[in-house]
C-alpha positions in Angstrom: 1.8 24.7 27.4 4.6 25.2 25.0 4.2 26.6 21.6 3.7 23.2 19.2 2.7 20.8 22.0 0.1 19.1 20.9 -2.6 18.4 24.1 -5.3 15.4 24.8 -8.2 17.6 23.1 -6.3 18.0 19.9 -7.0 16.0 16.8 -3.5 13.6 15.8 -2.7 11.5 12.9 -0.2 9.4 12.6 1.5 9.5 9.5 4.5 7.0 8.0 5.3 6.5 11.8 5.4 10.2 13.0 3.0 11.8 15.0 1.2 15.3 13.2 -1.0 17.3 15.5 -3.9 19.1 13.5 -4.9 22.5 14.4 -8.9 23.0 14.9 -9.0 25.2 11.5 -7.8 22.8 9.8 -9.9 19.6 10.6 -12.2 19.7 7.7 -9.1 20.5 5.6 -8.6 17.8 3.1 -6.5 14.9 4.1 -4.3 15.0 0.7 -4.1 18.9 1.2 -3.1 18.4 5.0 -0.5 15.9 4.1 1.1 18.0 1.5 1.8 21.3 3.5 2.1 19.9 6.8 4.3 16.7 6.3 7.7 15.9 4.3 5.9 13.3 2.5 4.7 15.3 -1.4 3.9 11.5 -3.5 0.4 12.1 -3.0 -1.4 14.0 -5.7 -4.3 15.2 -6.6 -5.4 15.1 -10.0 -9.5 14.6 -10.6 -10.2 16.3 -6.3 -13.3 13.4 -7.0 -12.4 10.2 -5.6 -12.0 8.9 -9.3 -8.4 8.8 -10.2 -6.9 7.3 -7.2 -3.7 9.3 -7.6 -4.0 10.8 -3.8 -4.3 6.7 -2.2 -2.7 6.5 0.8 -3.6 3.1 3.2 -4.9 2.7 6.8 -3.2 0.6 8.5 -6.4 -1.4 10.9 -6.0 -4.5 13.0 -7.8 -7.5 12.0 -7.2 -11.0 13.9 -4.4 -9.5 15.5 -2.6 -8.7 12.4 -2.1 -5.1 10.6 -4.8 -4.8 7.4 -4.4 -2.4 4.7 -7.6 -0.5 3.6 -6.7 2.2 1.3 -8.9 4.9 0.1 -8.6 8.6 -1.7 -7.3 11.1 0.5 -8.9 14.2 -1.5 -12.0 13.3 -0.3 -11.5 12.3 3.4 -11.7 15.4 5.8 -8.4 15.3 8.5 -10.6 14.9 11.6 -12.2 11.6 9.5 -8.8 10.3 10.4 -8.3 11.2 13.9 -6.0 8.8 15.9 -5.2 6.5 12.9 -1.8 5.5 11.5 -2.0 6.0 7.8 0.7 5.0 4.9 1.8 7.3 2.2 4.0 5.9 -1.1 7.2 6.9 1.5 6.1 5.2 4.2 6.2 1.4 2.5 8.7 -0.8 3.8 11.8 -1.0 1.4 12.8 -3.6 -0.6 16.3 -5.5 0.2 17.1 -5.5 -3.4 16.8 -1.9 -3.8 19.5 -1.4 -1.0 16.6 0.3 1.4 16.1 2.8 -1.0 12.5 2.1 -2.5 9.6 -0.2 -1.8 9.5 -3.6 -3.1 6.1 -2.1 -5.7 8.1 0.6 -6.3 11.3 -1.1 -7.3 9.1 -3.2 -9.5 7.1 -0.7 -11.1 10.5 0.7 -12.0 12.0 -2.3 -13.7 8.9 -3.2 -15.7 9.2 0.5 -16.9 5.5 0.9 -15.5 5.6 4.8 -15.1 5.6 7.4 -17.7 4.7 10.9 -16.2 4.9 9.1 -13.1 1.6 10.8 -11.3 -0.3 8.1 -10.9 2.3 5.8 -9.8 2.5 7.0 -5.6 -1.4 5.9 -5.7 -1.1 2.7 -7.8 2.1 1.3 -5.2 0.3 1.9 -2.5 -2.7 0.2 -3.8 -0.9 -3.4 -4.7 1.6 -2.9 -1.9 -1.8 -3.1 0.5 -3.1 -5.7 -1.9 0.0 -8.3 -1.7 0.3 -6.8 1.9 -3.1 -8.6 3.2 -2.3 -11.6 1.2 0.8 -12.2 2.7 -0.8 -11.4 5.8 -3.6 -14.3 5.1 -1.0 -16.7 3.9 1.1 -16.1 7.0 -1.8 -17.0 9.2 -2.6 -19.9 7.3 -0.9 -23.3 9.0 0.6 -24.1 5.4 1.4 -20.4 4.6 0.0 -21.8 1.0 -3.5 -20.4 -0.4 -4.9 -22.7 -3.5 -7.3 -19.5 -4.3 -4.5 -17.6 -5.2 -3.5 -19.1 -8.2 -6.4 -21.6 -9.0 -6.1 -23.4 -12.5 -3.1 -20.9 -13.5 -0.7 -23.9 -13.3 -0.4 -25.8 -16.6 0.8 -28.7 -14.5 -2.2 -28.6 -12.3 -4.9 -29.2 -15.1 -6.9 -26.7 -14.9 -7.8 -27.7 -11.3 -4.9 -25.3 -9.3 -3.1 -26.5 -6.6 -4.3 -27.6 -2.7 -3.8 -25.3 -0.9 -1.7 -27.7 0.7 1.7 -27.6 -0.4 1.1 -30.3 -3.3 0.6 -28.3 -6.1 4.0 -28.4 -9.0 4.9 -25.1 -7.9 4.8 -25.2 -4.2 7.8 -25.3 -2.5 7.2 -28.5 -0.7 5.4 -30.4 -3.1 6.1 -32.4 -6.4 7.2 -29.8 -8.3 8.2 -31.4 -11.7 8.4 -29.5 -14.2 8.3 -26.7 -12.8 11.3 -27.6 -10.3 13.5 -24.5 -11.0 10.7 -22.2 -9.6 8.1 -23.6 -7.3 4.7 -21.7 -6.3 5.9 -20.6 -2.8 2.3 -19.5 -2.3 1.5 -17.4 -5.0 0.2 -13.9 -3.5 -2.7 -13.0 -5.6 -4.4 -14.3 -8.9 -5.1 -12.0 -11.8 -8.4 -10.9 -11.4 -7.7 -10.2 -7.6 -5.1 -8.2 -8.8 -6.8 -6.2 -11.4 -9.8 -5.5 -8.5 -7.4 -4.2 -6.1 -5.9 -1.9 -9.1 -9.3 -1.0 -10.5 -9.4 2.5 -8.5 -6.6 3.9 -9.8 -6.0 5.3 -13.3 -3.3 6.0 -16.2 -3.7 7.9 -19.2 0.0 7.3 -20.2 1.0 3.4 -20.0 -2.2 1.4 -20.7 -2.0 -0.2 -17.4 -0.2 -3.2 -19.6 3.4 -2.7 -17.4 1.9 -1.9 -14.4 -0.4 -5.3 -14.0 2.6 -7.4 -15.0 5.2 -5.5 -12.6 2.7 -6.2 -9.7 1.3 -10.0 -11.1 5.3 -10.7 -11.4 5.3 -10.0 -7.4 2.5 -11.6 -7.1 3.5 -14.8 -8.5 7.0 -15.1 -6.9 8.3 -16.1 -3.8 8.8 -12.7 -2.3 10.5 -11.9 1.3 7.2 -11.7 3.7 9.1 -9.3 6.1 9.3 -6.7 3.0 5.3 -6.9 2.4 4.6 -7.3 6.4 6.2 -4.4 7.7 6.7 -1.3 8.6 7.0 -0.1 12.5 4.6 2.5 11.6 1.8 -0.2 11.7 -0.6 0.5 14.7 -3.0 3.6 16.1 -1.7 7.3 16.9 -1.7 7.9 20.1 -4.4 10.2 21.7 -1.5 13.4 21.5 1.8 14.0 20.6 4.4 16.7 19.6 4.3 17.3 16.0 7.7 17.4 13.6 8.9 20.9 13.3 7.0 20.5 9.7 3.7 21.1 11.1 4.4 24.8 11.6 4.6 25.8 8.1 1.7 27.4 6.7 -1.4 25.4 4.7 -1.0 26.3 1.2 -4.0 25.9 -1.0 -4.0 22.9 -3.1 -5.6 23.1 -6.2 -7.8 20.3 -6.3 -8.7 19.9 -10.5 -6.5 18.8 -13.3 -3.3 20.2 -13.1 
């Protein structure tokens, strides 16, 4: 067998789309060190090593009802061989956003133009976390017959009365009801309602912004009428396969990642 092939006993992860064979010494290696020395892909961090900061979040991309689910989780604390045959999604691996000419994710771009990043080491963990977040929303509203969830936004419609919209299309803002008032802008199946939002955030932390940017970048995706095939994607949804060659990356040596503050 050639030098770098990897072979069916090997452990492989699949990671942004490409497939990284993981030597046996390295298998109880953490995930967030393993990704750091053996991949192109540096936005993970790791700032607390404890599973409490959520800087190192990185998402797994699982099947549910035949459609891709996002669990996400901290990567300082999962061992590589924990993660054997998965596909998993870094900050780099998120579909880009139109607007940003391909260049960034749709979070990203936001978190960007709300001005929602100061030292900026938190902010790989918290995009992944609300791109999963909106991700399975959109996935749940695309399965839905009306594509229209009245959970979502419950009672967060002054025209609504309190009472939020159906679920059906008939709320102000939805684009096929009665909007009214609000005629200009229409629900379009608003993604997620605050306190939704502000769980799926609640494992990541910021000692710079006061979170105040951050929740209104994501709620202002949240409330919008956003391009589905930008939260939906990418190709590198689906399980690694059993083997498979790894990028020339995978040959450097593991460096030793400190794993406290710092």
């Amino acid at each position: 067998m050639m030098e770098g092939q990897a072979s069916g006993k090997e452990l492989v992860v699949r990671i942004n789309g490409q497939d990284y064979s993981v030597p046996p010494e390295l298998a109880n290696a953490p995930l967030a060190s393993f990704i750091k020395t053996r991949t192109p892909f540096k936005s993970v961090k790791v700032a607390c090593g404890e599973g409490g900061c959520g800087a190192c979040t990185v998402a797994d991309v699982e099947e549910r009802d035949g459609r891709p689910y996002l669990r996400t989780f901290n990567s300082c604390l999962a061992p590589v061989y924990s993660v054997r045959g998965r596909s998993l999604l870094t900050a780099e691996g998120l579909p880009a956003a139109a607007a940003a000419g391909g260049g960034t994710s749709l979070v990203a771009d936001r978190l960007a133009s709300f001005h929602a990043s100061q030292c900026g080491y938190c902010t790989p963990g918290f995009t992944v976390a609300a791109h999963a977040a909106l991700h399975n929303a959109a996935a749940t509203a695309a399965a839905s017959p009306s594509g229209h969830h009245s959970h979502h936004h419950r009672g967060e419609h002054a025209s609504c009365g309190g009472g939020g919209c159906d679920g059906n299309g008939g709320c102000s803002r939805s684009a096929g009801g009665d909007r009214g008032a609000n005629a200009s802008g229409g629900c379009g199946g608003g993604l997620l309602a605050g306190e939704e939002l502000r769980r799926a955030l609640e494992g990541n932390l910021c000692r710079c912004t006061g979170y105040r940017p951050i929740v209104a970048a994501c709620r202002s995706l949240a409330e919008e009428v956003v391009d589905m095939e930008d939260l939906l994607g990418p190709a590198a949804a689906g399980p690694a396969p059993a083997a498979a060659p790894p990028p020339p990356a995978a040959g450097l040596p593991l460096e030793e990642v400190p794993l406290g503050p710092g």
